[in-house]
PyMOL Python script that loads the backbone (N, CA, C, O; Angstrom):
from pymol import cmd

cmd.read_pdbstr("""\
ATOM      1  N   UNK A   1     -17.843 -22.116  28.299  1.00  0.00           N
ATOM      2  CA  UNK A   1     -18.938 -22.924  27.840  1.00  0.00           C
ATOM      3  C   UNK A   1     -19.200 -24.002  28.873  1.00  0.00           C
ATOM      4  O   UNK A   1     -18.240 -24.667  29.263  1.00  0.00           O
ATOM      5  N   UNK A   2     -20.490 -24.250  29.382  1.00  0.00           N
ATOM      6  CA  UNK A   2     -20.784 -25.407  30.352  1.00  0.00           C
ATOM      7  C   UNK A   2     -21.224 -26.372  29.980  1.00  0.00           C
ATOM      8  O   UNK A   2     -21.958 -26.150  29.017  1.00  0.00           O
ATOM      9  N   UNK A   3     -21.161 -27.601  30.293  1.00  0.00           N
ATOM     10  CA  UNK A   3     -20.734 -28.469  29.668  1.00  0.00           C
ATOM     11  C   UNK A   3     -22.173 -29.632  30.972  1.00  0.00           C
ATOM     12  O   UNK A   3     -22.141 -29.423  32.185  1.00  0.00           O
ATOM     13  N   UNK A   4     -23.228 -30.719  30.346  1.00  0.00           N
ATOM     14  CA  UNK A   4     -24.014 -31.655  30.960  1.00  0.00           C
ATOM     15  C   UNK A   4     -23.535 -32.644  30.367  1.00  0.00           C
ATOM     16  O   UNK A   4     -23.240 -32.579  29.174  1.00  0.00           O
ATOM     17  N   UNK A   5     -23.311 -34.118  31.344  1.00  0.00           N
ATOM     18  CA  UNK A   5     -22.862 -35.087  30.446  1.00  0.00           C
ATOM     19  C   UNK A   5     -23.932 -36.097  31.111  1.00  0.00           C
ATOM     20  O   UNK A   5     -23.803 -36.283  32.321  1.00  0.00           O
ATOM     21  N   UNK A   6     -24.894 -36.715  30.491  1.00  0.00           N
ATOM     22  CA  UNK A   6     -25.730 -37.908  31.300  1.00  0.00           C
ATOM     23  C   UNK A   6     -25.547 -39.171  30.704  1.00  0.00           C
ATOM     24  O   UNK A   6     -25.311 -39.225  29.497  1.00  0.00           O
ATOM     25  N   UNK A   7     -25.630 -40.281  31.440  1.00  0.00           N
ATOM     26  CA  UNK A   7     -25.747 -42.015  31.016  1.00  0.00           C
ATOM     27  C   UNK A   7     -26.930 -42.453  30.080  1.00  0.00           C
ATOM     28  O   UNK A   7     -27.847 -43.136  30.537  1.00  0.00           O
ATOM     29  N   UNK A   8     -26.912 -42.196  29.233  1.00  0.00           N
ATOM     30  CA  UNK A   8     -27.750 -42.509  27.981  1.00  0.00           C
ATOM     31  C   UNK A   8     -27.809 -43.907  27.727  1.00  0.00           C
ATOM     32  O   UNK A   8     -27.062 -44.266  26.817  1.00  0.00           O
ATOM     33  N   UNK A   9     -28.499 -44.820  28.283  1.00  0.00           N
ATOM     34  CA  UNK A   9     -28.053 -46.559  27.505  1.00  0.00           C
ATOM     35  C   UNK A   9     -27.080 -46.706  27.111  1.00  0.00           C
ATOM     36  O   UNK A   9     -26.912 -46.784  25.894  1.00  0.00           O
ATOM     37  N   UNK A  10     -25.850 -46.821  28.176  1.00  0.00           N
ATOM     38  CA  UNK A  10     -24.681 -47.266  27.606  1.00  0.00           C
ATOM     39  C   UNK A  10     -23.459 -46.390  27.049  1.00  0.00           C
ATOM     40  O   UNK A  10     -22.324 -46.811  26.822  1.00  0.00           O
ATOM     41  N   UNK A  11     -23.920 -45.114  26.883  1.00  0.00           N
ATOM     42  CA  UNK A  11     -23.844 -44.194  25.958  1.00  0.00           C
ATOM     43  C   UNK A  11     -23.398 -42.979  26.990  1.00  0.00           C
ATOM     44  O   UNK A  11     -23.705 -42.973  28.182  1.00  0.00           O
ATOM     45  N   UNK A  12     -22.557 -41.866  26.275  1.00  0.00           N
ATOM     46  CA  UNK A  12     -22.251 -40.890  27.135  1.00  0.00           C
ATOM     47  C   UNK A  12     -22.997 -39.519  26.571  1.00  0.00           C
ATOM     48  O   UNK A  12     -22.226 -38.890  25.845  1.00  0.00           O
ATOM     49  N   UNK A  13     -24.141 -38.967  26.699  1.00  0.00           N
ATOM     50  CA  UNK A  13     -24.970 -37.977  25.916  1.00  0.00           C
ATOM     51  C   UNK A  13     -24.202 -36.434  26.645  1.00  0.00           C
ATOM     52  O   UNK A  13     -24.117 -36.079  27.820  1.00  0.00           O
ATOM     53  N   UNK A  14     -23.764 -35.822  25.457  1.00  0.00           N
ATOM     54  CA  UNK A  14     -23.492 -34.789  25.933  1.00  0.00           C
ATOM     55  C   UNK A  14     -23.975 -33.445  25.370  1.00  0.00           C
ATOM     56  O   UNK A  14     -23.905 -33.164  24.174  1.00  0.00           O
ATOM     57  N   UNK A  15     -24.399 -32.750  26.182  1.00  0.00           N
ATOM     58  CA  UNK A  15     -25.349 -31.231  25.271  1.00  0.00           C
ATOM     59  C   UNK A  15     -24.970 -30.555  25.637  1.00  0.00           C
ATOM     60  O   UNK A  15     -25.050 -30.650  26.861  1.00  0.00           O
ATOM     61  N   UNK A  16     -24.143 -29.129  25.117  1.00  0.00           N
ATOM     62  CA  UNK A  16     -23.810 -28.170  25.442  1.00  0.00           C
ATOM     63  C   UNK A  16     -25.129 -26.979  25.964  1.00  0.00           C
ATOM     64  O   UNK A  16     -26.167 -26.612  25.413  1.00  0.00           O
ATOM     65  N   UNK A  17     -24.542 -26.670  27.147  1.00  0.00           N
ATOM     66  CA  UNK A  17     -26.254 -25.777  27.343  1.00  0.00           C
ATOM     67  C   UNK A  17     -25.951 -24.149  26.970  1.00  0.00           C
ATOM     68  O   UNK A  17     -27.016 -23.559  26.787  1.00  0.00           O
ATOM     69  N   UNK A  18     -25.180 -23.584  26.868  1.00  0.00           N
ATOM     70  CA  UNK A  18     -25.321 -22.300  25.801  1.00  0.00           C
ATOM     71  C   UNK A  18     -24.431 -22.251  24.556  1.00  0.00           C
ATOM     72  O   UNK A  18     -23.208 -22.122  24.494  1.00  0.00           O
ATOM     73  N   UNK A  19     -25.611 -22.426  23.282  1.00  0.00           N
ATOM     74  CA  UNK A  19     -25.250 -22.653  21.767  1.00  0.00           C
ATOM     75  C   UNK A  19     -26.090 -21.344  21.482  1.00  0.00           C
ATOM     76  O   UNK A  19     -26.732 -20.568  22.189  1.00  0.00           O
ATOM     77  N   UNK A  20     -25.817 -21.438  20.196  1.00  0.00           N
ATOM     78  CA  UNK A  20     -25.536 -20.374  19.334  1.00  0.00           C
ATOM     79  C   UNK A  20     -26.600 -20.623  18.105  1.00  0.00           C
ATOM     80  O   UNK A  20     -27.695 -20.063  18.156  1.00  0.00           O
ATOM     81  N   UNK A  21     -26.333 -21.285  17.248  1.00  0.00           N
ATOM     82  CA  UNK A  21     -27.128 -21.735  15.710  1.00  0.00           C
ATOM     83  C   UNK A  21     -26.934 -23.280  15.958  1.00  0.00           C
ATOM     84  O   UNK A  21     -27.360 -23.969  15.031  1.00  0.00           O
ATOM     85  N   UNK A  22     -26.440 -23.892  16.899  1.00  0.00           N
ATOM     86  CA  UNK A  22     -26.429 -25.364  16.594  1.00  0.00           C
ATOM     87  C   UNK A  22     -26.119 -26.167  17.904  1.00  0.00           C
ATOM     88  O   UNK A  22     -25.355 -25.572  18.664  1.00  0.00           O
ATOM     89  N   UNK A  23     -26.589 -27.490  18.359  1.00  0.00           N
ATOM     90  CA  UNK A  23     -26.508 -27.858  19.280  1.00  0.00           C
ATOM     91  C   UNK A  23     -25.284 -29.522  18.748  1.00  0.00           C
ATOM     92  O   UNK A  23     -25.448 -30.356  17.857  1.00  0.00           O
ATOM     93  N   UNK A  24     -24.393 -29.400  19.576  1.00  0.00           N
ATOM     94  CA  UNK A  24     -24.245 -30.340  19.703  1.00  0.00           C
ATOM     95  C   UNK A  24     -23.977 -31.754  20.674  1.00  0.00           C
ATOM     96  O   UNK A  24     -23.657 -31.664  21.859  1.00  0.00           O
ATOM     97  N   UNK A  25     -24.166 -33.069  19.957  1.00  0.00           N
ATOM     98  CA  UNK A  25     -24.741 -34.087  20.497  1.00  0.00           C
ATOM     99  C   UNK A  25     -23.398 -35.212  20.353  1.00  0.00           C
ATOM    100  O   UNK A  25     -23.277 -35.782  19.269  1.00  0.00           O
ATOM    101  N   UNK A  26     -22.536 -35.474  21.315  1.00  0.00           N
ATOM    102  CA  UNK A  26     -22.113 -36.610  21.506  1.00  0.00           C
ATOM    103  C   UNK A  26     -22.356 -38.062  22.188  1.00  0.00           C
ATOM    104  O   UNK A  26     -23.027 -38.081  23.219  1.00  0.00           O
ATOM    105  N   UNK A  27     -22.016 -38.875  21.840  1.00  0.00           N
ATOM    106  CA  UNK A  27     -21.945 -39.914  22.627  1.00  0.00           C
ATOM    107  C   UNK A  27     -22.870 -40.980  21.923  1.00  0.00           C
ATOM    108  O   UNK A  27     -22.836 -42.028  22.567  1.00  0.00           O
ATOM    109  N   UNK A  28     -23.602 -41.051  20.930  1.00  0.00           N
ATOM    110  CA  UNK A  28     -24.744 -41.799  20.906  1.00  0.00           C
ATOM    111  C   UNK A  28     -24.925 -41.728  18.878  1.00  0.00           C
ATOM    112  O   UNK A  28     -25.537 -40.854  18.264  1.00  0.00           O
ATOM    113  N   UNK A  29     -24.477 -42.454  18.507  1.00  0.00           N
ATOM    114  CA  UNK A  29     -23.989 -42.977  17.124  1.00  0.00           C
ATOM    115  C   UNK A  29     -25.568 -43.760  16.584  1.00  0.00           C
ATOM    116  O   UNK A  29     -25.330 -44.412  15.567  1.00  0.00           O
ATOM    117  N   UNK A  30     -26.993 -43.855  16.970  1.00  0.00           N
ATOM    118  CA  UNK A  30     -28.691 -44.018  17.061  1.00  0.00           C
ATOM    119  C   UNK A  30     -29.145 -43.294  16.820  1.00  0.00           C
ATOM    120  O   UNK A  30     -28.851 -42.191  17.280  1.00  0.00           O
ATOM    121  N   UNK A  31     -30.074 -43.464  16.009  1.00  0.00           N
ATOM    122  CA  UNK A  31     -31.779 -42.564  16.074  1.00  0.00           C
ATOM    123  C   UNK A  31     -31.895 -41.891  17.205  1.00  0.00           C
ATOM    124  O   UNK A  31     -31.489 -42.573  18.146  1.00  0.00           O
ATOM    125  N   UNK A  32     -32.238 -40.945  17.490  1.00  0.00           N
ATOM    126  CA  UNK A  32     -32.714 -40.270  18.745  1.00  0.00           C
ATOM    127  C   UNK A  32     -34.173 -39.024  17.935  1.00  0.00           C
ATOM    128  O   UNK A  32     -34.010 -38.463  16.851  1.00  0.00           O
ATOM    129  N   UNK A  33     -34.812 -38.947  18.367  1.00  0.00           N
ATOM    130  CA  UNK A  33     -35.982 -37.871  18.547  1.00  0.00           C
ATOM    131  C   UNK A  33     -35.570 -36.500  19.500  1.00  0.00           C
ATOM    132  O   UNK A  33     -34.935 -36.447  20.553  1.00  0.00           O
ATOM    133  N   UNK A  34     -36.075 -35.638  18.849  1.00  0.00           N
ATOM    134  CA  UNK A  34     -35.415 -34.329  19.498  1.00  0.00           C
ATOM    135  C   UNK A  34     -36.860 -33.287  19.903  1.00  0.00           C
ATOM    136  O   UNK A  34     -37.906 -33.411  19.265  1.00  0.00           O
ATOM    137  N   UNK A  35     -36.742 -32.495  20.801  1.00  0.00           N
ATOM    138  CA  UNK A  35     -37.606 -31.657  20.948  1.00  0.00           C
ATOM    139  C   UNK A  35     -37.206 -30.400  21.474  1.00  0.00           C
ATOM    140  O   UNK A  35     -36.218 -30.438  22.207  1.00  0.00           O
ATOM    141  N   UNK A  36     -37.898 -28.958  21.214  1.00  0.00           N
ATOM    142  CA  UNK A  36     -36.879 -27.972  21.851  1.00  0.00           C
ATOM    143  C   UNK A  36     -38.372 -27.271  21.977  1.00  0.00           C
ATOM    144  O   UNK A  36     -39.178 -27.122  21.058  1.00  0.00           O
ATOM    145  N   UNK A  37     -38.538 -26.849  23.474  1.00  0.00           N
ATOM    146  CA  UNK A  37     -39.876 -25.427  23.517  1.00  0.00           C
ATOM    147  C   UNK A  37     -39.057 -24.655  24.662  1.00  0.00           C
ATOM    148  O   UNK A  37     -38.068 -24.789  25.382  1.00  0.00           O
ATOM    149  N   UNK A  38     -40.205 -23.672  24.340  1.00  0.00           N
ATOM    150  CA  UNK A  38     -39.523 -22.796  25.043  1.00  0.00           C
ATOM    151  C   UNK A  38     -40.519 -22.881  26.582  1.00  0.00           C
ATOM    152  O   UNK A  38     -41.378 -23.719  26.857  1.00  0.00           O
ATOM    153  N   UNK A  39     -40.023 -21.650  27.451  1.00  0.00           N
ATOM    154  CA  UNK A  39     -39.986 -21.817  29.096  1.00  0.00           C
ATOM    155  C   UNK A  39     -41.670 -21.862  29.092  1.00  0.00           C
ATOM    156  O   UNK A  39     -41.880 -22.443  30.157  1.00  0.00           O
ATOM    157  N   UNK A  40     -42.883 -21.603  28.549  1.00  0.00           N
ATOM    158  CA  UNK A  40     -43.958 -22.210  28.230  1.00  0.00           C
ATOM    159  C   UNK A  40     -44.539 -23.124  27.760  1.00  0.00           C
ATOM    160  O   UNK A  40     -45.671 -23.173  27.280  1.00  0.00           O
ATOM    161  N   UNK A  41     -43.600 -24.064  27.912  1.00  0.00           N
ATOM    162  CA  UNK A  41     -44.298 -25.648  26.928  1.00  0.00           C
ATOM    163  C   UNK A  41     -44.632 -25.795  25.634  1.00  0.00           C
ATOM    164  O   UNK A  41     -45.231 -26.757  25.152  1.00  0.00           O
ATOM    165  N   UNK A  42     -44.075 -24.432  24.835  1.00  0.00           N
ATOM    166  CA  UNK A  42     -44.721 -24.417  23.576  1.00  0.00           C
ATOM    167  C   UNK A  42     -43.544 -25.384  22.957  1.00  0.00           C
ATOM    168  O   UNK A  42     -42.470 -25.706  23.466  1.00  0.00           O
ATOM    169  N   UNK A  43     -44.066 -25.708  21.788  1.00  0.00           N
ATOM    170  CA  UNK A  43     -42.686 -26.624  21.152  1.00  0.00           C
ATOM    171  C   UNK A  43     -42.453 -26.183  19.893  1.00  0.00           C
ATOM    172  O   UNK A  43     -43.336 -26.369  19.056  1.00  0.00           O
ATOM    173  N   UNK A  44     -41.293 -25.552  19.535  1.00  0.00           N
ATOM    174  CA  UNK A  44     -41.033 -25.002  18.583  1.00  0.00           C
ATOM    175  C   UNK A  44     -40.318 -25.893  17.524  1.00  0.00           C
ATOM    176  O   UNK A  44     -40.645 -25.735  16.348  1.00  0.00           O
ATOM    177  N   UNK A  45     -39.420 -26.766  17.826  1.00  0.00           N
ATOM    178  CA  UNK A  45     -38.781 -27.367  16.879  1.00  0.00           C
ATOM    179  C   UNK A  45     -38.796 -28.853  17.076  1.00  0.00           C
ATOM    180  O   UNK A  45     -38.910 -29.239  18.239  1.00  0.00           O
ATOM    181  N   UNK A  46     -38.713 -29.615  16.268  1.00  0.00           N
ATOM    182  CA  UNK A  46     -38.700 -30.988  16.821  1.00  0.00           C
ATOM    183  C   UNK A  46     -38.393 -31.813  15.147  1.00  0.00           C
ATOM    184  O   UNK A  46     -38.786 -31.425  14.047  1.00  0.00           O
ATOM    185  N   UNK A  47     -37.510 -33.119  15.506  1.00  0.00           N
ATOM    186  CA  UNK A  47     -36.961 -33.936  14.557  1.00  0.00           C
ATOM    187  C   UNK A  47     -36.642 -35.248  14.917  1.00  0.00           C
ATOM    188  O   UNK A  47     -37.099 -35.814  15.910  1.00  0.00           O
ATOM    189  N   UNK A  48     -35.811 -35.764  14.065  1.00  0.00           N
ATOM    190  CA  UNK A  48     -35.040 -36.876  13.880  1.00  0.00           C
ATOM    191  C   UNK A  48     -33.703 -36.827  13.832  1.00  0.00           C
ATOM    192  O   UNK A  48     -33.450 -35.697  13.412  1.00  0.00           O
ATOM    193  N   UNK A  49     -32.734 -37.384  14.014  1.00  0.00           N
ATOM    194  CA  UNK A  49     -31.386 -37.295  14.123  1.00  0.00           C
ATOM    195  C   UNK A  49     -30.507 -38.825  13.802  1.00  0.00           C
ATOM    196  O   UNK A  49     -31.298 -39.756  13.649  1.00  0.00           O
ATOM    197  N   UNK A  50     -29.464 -39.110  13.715  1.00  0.00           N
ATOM    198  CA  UNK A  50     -28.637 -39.557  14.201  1.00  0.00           C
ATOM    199  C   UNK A  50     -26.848 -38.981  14.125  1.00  0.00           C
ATOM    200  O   UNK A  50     -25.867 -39.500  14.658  1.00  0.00           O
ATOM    201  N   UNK A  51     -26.930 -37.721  13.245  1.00  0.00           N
ATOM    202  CA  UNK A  51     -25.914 -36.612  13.373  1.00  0.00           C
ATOM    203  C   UNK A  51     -25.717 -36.596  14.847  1.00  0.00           C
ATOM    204  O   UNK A  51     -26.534 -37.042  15.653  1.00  0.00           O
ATOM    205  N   UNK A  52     -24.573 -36.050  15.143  1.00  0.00           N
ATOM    206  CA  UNK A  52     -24.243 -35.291  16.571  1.00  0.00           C
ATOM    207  C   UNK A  52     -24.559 -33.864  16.330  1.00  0.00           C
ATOM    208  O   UNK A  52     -24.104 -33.022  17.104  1.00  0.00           O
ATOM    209  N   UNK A  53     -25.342 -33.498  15.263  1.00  0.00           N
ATOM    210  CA  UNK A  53     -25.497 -31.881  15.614  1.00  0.00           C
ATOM    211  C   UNK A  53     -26.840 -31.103  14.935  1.00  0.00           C
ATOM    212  O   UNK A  53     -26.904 -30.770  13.752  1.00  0.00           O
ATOM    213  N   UNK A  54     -27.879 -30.892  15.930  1.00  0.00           N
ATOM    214  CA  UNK A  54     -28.819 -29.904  15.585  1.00  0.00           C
ATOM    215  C   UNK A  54     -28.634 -28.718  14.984  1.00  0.00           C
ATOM    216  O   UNK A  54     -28.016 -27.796  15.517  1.00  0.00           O
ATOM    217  N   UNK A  55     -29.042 -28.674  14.084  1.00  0.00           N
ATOM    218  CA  UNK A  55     -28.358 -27.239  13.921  1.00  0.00           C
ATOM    219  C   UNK A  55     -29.327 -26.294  13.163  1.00  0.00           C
ATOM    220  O   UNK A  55     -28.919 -25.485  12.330  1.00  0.00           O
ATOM    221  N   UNK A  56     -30.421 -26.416  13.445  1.00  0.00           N
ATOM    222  CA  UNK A  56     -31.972 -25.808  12.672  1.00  0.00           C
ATOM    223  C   UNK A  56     -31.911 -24.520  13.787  1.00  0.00           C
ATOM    224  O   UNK A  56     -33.106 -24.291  13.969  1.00  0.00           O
ATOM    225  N   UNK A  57     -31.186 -23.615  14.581  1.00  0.00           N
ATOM    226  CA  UNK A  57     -31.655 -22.942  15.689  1.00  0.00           C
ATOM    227  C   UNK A  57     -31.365 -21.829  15.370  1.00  0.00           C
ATOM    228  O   UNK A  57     -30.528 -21.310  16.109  1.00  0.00           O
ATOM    229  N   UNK A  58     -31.763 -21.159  14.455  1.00  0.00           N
ATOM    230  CA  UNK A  58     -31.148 -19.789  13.962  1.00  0.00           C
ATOM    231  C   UNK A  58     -32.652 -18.796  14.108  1.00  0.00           C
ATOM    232  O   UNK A  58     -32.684 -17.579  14.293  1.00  0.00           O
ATOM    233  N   UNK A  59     -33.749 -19.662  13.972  1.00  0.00           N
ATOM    234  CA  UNK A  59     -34.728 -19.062  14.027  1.00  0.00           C
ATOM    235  C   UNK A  59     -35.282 -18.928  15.749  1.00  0.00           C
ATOM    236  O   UNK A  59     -36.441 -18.697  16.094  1.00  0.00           O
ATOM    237  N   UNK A  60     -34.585 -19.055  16.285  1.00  0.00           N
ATOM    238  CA  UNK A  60     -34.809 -18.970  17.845  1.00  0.00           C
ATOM    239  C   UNK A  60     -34.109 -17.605  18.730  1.00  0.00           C
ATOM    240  O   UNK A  60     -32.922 -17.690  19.044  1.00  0.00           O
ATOM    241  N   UNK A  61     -34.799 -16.524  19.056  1.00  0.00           N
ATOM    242  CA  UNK A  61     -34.471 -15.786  19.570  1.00  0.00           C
ATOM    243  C   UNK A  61     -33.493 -16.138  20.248  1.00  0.00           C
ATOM    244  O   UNK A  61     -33.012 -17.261  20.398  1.00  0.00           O
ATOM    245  N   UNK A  62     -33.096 -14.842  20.799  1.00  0.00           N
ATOM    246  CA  UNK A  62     -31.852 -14.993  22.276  1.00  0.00           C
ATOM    247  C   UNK A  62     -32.837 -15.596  23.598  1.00  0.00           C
ATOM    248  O   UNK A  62     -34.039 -15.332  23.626  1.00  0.00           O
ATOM    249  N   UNK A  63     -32.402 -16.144  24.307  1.00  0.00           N
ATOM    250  CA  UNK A  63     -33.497 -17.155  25.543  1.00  0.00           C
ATOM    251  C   UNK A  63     -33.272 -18.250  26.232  1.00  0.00           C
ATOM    252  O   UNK A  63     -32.513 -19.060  25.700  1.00  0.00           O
ATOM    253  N   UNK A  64     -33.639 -18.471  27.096  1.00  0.00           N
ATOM    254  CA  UNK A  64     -34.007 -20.070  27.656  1.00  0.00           C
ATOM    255  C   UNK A  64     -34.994 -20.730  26.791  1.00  0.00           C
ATOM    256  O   UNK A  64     -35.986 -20.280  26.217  1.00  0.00           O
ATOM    257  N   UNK A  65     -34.490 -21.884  26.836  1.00  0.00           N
ATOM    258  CA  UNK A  65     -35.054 -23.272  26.060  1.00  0.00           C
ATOM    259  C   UNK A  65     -34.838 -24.581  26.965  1.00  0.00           C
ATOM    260  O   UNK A  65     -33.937 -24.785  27.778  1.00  0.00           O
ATOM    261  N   UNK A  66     -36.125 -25.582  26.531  1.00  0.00           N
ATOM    262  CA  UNK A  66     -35.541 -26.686  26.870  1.00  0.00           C
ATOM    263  C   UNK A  66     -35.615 -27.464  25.743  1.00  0.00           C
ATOM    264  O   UNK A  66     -36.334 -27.246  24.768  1.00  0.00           O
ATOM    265  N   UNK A  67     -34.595 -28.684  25.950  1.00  0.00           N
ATOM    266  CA  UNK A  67     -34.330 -29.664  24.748  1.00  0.00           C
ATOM    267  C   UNK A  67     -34.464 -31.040  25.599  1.00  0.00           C
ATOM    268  O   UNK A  67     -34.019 -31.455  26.669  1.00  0.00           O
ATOM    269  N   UNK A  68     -35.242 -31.496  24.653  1.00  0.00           N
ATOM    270  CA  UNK A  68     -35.308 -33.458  25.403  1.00  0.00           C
ATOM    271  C   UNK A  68     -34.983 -33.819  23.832  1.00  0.00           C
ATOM    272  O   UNK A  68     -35.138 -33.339  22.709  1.00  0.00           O
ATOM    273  N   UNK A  69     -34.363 -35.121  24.566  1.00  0.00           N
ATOM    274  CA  UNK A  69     -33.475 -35.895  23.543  1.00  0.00           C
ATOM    275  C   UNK A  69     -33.769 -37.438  23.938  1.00  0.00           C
ATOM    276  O   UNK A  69     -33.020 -37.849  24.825  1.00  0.00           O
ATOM    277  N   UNK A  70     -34.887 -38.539  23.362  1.00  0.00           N
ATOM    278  CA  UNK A  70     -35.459 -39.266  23.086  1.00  0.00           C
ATOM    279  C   UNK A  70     -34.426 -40.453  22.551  1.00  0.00           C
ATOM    280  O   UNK A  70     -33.985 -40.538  21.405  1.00  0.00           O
ATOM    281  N   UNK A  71     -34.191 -41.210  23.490  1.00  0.00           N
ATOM    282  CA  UNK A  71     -33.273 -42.451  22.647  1.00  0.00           C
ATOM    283  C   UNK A  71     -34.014 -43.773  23.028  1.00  0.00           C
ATOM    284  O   UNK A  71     -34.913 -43.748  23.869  1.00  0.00           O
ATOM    285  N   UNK A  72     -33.677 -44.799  22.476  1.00  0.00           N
ATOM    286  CA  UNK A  72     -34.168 -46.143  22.184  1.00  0.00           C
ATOM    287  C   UNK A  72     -34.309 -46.461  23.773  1.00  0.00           C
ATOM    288  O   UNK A  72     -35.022 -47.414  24.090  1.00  0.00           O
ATOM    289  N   UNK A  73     -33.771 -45.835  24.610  1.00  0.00           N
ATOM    290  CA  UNK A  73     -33.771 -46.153  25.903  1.00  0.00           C
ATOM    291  C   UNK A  73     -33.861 -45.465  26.960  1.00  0.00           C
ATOM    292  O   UNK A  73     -33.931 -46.031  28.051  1.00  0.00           O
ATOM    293  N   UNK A  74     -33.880 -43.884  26.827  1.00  0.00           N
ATOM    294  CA  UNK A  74     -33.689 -42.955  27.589  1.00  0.00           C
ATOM    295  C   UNK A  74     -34.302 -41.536  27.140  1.00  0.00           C
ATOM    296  O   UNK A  74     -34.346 -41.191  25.959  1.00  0.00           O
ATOM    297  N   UNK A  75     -34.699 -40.869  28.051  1.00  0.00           N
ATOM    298  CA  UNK A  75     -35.411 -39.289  27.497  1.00  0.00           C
ATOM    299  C   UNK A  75     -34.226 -38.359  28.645  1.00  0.00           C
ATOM    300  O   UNK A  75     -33.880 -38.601  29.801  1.00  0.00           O
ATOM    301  N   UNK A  76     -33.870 -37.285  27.722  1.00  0.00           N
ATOM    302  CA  UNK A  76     -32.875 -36.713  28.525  1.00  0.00           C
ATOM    303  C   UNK A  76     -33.668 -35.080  28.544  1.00  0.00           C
ATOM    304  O   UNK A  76     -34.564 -34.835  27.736  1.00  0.00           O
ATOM    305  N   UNK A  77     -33.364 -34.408  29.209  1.00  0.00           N
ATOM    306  CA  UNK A  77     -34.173 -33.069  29.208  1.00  0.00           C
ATOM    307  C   UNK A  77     -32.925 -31.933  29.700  1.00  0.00           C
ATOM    308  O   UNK A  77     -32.204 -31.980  30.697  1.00  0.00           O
ATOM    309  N   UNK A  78     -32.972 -31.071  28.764  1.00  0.00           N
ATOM    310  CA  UNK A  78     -31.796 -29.990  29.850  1.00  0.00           C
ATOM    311  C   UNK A  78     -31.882 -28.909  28.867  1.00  0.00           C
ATOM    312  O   UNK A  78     -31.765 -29.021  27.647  1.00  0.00           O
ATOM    313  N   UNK A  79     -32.159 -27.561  29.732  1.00  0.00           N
ATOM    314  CA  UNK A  79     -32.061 -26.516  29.698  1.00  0.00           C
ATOM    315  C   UNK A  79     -30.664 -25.660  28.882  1.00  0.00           C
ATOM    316  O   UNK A  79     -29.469 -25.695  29.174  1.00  0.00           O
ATOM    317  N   UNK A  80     -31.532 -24.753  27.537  1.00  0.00           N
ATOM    318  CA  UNK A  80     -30.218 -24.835  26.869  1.00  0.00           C
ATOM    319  C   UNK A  80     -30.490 -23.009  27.284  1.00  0.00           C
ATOM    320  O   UNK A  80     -31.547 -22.629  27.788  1.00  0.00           O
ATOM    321  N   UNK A  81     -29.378 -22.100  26.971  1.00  0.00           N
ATOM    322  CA  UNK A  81     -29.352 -20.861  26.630  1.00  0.00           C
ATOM    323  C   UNK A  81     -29.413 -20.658  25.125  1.00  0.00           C
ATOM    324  O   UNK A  81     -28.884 -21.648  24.620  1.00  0.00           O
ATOM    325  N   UNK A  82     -29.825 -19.809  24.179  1.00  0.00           N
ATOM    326  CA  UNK A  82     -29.705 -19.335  23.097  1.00  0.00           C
ATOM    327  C   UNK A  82     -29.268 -17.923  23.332  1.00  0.00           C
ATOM    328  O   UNK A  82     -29.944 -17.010  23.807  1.00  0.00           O
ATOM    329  N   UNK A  83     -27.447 -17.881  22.727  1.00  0.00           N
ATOM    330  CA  UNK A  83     -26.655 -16.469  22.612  1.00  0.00           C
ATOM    331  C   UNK A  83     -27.516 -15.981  21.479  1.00  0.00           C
ATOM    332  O   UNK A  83     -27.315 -14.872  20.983  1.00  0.00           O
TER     333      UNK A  83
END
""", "prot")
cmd.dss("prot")
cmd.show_as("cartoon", "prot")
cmd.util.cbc("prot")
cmd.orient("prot")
């Protein structure tokens, strides 16, 4: 499993980039805004959080995705796989 870790305000944001039914989100205990489209800009899923774990992704084929992750201070963007 590969593993992105970025500087989130203070914060250590971490997203696993090939998940399964659920993404998860360390480092950041805040509100964050979520977004997930696929390799066409379309946007398929999008929310609210302050869980460490997305986990609405069952309806998402096998694929490349991207996910941005929206915090009080920072927009993070990274490329997930869906097994």
């Amino acid at each position: 499993m590969w593993l992105q870790t970025v500087e989130c305000s203070k914060h250590q944001l971490l997203v696993v980039a090939f998940v399964s039914d659920f993404i998860n989100i360390e480092g950041t205990n805040k509100l964050y805004d979520y977004s997930i489209t696929n390799m066409f800009g379309q946007e398929l899923i999008k929310g609210k959080s302050i869980s460490n774990k997305i986990e609405n992704l069952s309806k998402l084929t096998t694929g490349i995705y991207i996910i941005t992750i929206k915090t009080e201070n920072q927009i993070a963007t990274f490329k997930i796989v869906k097994e």
